[in-house]
C-alpha positions as protocol buffer text, in pm:
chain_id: "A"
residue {
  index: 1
  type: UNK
  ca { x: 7795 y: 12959 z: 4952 }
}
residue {
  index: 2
  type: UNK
  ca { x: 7505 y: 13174 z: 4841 }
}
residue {
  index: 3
  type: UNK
  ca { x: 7516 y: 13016 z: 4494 }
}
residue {
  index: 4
  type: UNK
  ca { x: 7501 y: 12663 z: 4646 }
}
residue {
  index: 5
  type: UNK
  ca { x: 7269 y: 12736 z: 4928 }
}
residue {
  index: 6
  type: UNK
  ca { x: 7490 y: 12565 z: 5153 }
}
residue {
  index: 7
  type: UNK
  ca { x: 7785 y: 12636 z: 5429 }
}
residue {
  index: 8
  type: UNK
  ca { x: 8083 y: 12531 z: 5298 }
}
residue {
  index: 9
  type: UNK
  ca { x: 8294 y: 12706 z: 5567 }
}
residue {
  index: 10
  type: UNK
  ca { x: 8275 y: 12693 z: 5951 }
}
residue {
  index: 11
  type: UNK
  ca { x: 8139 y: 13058 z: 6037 }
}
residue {
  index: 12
  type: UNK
  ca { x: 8122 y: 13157 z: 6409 }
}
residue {
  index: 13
  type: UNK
  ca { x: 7951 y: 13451 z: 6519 }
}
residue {
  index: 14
  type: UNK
  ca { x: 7850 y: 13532 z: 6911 }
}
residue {
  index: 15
  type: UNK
  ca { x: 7455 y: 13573 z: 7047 }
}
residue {
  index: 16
  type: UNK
  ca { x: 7356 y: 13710 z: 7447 }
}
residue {
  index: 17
  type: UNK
  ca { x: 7055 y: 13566 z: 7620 }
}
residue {
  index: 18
  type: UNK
  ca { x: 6949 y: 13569 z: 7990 }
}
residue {
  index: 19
  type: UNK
  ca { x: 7322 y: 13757 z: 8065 }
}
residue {
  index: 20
  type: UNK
  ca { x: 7524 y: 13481 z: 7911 }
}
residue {
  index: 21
  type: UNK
  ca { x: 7735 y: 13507 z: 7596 }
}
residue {
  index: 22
  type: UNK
  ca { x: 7683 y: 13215 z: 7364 }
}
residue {
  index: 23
  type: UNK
  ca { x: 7979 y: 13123 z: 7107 }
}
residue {
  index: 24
  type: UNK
  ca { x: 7756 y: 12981 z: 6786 }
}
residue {
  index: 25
  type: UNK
  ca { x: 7940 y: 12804 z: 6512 }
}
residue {
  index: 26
  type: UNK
  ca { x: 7747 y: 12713 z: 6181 }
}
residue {
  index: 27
  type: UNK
  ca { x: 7920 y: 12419 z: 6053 }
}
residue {
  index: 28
  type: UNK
  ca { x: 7861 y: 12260 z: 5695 }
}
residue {
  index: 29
  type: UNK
  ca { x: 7576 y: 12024 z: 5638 }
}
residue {
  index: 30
  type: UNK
  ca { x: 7717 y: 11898 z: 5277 }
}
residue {
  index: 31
  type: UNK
  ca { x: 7887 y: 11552 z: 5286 }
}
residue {
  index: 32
  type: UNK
  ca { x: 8179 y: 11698 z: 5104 }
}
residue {
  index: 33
  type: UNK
  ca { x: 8274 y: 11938 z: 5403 }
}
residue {
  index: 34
  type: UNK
  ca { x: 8247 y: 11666 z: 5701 }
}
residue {
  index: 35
  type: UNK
  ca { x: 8600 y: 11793 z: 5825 }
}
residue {
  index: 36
  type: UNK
  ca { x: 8506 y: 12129 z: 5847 }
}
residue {
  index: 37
  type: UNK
  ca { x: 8260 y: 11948 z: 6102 }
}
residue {
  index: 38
  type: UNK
  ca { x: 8541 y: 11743 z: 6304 }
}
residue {
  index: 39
  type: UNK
  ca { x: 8719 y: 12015 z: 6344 }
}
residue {
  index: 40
  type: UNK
  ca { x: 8462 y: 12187 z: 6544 }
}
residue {
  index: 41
  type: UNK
  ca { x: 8343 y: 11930 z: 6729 }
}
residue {
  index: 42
  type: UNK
  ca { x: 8656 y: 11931 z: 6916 }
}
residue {
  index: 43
  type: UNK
  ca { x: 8629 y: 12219 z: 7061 }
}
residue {
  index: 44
  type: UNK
  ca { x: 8238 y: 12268 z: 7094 }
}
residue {
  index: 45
  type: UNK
  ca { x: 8076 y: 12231 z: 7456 }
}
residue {
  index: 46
  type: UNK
  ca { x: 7757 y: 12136 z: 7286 }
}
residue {
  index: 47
  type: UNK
  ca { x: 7584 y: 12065 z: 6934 }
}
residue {
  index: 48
  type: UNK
  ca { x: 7227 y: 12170 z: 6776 }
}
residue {
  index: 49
  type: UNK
  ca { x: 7162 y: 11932 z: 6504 }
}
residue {
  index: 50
  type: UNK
  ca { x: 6901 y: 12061 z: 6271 }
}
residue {
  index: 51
  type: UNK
  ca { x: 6691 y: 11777 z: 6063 }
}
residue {
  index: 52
  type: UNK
  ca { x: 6447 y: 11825 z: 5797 }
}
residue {
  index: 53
  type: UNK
  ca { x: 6081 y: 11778 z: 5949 }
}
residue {
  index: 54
  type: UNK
  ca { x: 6001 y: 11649 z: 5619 }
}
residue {
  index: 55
  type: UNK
  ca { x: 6342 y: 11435 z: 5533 }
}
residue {
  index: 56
  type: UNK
  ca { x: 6392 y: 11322 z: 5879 }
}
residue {
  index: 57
  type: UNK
  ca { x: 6735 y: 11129 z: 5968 }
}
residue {
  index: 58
  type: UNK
  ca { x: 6924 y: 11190 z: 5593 }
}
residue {
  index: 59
  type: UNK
  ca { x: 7259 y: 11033 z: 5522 }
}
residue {
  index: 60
  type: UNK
  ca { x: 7479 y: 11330 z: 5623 }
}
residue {
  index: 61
  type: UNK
  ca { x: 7302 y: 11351 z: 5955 }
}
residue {
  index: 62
  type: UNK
  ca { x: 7473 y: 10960 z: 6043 }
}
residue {
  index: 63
  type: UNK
  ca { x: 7770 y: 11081 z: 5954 }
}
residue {
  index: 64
  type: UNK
  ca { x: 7776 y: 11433 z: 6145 }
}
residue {
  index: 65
  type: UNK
  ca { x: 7639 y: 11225 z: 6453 }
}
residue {
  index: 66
  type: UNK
  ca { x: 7895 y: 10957 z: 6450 }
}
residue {
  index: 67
  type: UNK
  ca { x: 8164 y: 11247 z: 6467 }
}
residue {
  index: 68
  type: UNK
  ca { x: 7954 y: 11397 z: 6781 }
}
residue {
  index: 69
  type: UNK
  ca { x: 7987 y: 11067 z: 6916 }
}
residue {
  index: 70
  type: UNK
  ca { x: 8347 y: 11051 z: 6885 }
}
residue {
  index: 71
  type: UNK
  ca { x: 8395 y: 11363 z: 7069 }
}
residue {
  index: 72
  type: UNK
  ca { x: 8136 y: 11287 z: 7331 }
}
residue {
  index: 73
  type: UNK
  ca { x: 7969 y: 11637 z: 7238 }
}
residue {
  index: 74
  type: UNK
  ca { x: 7629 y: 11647 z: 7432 }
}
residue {
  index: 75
  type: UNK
  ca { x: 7348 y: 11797 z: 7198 }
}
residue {
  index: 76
  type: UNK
  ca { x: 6982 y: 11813 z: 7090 }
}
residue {
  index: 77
  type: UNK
  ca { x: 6812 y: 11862 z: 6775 }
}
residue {
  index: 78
  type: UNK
  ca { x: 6578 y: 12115 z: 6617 }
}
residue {
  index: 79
  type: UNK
  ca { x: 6326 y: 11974 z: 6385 }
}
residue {
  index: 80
  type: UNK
  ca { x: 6338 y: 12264 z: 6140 }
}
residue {
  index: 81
  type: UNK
  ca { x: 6067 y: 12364 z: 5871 }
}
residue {
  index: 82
  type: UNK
  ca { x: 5772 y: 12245 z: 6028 }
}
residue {
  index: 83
  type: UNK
  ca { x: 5570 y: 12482 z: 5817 }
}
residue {
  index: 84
  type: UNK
  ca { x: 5687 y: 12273 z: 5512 }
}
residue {
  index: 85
  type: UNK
  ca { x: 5466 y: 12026 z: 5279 }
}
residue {
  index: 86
  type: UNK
  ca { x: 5501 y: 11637 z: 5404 }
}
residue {
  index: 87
  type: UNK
  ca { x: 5668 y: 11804 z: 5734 }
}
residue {
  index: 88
  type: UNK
  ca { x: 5596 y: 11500 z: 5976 }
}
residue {
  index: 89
  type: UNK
  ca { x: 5783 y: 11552 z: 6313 }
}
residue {
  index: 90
  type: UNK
  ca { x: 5660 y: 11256 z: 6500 }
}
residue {
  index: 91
  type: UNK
  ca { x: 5847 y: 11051 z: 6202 }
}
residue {
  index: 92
  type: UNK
  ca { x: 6125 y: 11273 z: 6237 }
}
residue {
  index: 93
  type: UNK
  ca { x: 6160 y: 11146 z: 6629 }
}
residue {
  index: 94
  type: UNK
  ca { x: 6143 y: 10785 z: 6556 }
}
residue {
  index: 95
  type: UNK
  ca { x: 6447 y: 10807 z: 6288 }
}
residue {
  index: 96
  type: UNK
  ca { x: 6613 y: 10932 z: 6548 }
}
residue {
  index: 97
  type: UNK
  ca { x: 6557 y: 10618 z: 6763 }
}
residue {
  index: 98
  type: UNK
  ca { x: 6595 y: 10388 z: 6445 }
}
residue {
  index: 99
  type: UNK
  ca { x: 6936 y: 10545 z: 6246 }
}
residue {
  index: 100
  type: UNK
  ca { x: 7066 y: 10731 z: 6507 }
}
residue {
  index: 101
  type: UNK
  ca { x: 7028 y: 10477 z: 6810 }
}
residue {
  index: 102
  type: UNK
  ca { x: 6955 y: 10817 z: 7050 }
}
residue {
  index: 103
  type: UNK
  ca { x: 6686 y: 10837 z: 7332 }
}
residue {
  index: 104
  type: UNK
  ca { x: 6463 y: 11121 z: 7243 }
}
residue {
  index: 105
  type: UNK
  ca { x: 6330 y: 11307 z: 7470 }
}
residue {
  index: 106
  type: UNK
  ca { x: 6060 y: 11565 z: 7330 }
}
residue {
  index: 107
  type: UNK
  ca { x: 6048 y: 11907 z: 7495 }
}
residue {
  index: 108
  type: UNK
  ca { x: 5780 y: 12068 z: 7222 }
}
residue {
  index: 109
  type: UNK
  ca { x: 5552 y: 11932 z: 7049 }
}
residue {
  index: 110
  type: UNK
  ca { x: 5437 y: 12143 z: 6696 }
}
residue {
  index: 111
  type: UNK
  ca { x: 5095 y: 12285 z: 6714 }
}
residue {
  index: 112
  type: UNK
  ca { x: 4973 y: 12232 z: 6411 }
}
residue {
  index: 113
  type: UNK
  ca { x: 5129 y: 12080 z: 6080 }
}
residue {
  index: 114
  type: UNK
  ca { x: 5275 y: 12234 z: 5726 }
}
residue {
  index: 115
  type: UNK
  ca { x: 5087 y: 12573 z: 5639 }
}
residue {
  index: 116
  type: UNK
  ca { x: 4883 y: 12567 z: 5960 }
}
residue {
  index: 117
  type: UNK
  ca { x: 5167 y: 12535 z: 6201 }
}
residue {
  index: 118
  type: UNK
  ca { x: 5166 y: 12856 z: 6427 }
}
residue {
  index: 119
  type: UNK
  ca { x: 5374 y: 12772 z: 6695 }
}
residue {
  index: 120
  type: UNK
  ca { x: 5425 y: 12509 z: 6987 }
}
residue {
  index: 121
  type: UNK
  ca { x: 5343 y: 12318 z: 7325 }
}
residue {
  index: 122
  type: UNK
  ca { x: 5594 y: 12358 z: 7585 }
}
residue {
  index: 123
  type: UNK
  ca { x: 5589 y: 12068 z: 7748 }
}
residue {
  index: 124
  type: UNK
  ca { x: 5784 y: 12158 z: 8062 }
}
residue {
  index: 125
  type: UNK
  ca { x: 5519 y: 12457 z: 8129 }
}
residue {
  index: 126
  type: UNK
  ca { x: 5230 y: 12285 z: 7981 }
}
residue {
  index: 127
  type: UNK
  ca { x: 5144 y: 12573 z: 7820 }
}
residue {
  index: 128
  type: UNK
  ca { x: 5076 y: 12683 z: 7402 }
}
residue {
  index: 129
  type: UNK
  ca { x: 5337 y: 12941 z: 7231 }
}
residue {
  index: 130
  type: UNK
  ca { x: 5213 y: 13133 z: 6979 }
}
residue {
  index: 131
  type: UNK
  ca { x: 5391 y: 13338 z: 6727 }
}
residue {
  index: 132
  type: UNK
  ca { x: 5253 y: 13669 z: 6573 }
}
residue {
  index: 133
  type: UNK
  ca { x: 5301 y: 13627 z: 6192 }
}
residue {
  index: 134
  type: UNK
  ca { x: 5280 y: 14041 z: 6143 }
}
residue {
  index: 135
  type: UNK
  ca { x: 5576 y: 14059 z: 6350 }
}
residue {
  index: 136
  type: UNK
  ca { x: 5783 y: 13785 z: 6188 }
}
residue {
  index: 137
  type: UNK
  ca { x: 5821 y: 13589 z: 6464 }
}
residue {
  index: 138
  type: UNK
  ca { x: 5971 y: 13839 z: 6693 }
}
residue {
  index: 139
  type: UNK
  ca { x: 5657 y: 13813 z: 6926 }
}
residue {
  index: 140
  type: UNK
  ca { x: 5513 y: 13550 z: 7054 }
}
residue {
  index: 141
  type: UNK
  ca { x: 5263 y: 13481 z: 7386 }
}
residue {
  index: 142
  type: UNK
  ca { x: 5142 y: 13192 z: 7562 }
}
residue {
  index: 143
  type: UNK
  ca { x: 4793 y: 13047 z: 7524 }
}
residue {
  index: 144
  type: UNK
  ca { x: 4633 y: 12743 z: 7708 }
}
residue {
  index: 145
  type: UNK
  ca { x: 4677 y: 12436 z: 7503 }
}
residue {
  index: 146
  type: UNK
  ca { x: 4366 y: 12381 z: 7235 }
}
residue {
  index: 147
  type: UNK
  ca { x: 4133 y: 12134 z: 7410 }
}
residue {
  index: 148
  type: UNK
  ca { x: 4188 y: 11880 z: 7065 }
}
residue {
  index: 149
  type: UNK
  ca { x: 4538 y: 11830 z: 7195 }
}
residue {
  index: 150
  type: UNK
  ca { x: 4505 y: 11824 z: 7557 }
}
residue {
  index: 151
  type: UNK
  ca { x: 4536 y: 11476 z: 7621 }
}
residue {
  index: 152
  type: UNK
  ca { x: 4810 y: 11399 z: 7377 }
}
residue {
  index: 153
  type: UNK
  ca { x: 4990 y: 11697 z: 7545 }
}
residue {
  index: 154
  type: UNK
  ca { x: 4974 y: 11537 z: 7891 }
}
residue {
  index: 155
  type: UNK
  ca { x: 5066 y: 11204 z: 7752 }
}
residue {
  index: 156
  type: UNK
  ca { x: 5407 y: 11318 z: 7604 }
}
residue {
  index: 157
  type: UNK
  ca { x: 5429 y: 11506 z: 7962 }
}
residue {
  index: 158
  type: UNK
  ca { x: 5393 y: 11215 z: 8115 }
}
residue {
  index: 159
  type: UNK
  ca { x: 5671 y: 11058 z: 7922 }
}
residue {
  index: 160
  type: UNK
  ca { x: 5893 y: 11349 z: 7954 }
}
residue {
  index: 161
  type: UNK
  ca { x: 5860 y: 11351 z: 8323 }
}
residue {
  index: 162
  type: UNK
  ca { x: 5936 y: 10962 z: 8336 }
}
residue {
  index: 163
  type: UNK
  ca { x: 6230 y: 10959 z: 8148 }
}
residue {
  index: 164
  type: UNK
  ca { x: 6407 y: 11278 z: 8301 }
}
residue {
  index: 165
  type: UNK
  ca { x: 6351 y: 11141 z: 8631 }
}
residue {
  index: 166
  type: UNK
  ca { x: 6576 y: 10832 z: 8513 }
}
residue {
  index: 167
  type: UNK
  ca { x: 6884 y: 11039 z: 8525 }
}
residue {
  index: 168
  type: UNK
  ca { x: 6856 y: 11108 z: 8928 }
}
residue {
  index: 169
  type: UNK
  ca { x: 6857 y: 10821 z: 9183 }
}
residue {
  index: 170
  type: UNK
  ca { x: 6681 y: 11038 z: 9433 }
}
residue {
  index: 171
  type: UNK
  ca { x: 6468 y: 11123 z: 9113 }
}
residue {
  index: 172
  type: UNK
  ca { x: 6363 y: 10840 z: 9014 }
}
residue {
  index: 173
  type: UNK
  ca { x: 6298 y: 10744 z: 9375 }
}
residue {
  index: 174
  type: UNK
  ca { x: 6015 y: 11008 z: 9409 }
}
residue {
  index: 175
  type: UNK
  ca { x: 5909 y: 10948 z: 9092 }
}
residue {
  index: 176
  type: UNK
  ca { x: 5772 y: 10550 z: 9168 }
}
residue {
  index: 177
  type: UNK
  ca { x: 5625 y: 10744 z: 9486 }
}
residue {
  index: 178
  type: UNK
  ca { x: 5434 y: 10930 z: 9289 }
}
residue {
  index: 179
  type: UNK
  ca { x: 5595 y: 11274 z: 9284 }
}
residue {
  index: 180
  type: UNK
  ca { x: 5619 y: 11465 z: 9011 }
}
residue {
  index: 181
  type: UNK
  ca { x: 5910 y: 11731 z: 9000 }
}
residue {
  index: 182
  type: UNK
  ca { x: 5800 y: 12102 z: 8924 }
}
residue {
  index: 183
  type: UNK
  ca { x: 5916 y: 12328 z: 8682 }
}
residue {
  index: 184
  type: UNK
  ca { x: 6253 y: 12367 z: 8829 }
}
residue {
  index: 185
  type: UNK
  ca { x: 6340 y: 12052 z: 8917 }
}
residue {
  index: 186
  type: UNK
  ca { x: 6251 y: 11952 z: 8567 }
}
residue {
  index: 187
  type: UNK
  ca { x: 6484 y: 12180 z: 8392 }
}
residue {
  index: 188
  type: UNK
  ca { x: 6750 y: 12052 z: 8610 }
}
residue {
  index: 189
  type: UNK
  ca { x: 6710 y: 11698 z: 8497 }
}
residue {
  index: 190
  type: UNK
  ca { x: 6660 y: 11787 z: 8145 }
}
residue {
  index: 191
  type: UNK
  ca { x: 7029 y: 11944 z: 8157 }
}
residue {
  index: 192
  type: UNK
  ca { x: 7180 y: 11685 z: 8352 }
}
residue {
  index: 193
  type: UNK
  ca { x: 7026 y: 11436 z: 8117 }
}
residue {
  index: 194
  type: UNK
  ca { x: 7159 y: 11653 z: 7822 }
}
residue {
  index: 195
  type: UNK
  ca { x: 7494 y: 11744 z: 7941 }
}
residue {
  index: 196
  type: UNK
  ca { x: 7572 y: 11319 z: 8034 }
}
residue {
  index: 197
  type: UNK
  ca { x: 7418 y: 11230 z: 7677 }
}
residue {
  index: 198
  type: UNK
  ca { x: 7161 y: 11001 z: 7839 }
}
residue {
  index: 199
  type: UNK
  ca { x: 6886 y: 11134 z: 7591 }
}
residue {
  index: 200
  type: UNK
  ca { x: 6877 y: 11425 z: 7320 }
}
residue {
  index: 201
  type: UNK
  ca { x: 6597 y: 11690 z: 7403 }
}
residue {
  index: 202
  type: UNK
  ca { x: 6364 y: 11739 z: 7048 }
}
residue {
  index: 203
  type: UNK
  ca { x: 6252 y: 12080 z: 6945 }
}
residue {
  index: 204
  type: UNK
  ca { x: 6061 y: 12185 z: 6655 }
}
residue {
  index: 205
  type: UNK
  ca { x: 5978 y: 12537 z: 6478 }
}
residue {
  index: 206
  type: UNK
  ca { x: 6043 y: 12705 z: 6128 }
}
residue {
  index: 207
  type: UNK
  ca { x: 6396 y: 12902 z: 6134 }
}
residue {
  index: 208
  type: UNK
  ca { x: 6268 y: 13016 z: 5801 }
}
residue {
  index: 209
  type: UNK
  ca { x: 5966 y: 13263 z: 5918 }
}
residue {
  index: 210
  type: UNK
  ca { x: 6186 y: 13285 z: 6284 }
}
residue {
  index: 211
  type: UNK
  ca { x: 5920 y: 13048 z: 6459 }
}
């Protein structure tokens, strides 16, 4: 596997965070492995598909979603290597639209692009995070979001709110009155929109330098 730079085998290993023990399995990504995949994916409660930020949608990422499909496996995807030349994740969203048929729904969005990417905009908080570089990613703090992206910020808000609120009657009601659901509320709909595969919540960072 090192010499290839690929998985080849299904390797589980186990992480904690906020008091709950998380099961992880790191399935292959090579075409030639897809059953090492299926067999996973029927017994996974949820999947993390990673894409490329500067591939997108590639060939094996059909296939791997098709099987997800199958198996009804509720998931989001991680728009890795942001930091990367040609890394483009607003093209990475609409592939997902296009090849995949999926309803995005962004959570992040990158703040800033290839060698000046330094960390994101939380969307549900509406607030910047900021990695330190000395510490390799281990620490991080919020910032308010950069004037320059502001309005862009609170557009993509504005969409996230809109289409979370579609997954709620009583939602959506409050919603067309004008109501917009707090931080709580949000989170809620984002997993209830997540766990009944109406729409796939987008993330983006750098696994790479742990961003």
């Amino acid at each position: 596997e090192q010499e290839r730079g690929i998985t080849i085998t299904s390797a589980a290993t186990t992480a904690y965070w906020n008091g709950k023990r998380i099961n992880i399995i790191d399935t292959p990504g090579h075409v030639d492995f897809t059953i090492e995949v299926e067999r996973s994916l029927r017994v996974l409660d949820g999947a993390v598909a990673l894409l490329d930020a500067n591939q997108g949608v590639e060939p094996q990422t059909e296939t791997v979603w098709r099987q997800a499909d199958k198996y009804g496996v509720p998931r989001m995807i991680f728009v890795n290597k942001m930091d990367k030349i040609g890394a483009d994740f607003f093209l990475s969203v609409q592939m997902v639209k296009d090849r995949l048929g999926a309803k995005p729904i962004m959570i992040q969005l990158p703040l800033g692009v290839e060698s000046s990417f330094v960390g994101i905009i939380d969307l549900v908080r509406m607030k910047a995070v900021v990695w330190n570089d000395e510490a390799l990613g281990a620490e991080f703090h919020d910032e308010e979001i950069p004037a320059g992206l502001l309005d862009q910020a609170k557009e993509y808000r504005d969409r996230l709110v809109e289409l979370a609120s579609e997954v709620d009657e009583a939602a959506t009601e409050a919603y067309l009155e004008g109501k917009v659901p707090d931080e709580a509320q949000l989170k809620a709909l984002i997993r209830k929109g997540t766990v009944s595969n109406f729409f796939v919540p987008i993330l983006c960072g750098s696994a790479f330098k742990n961003k």
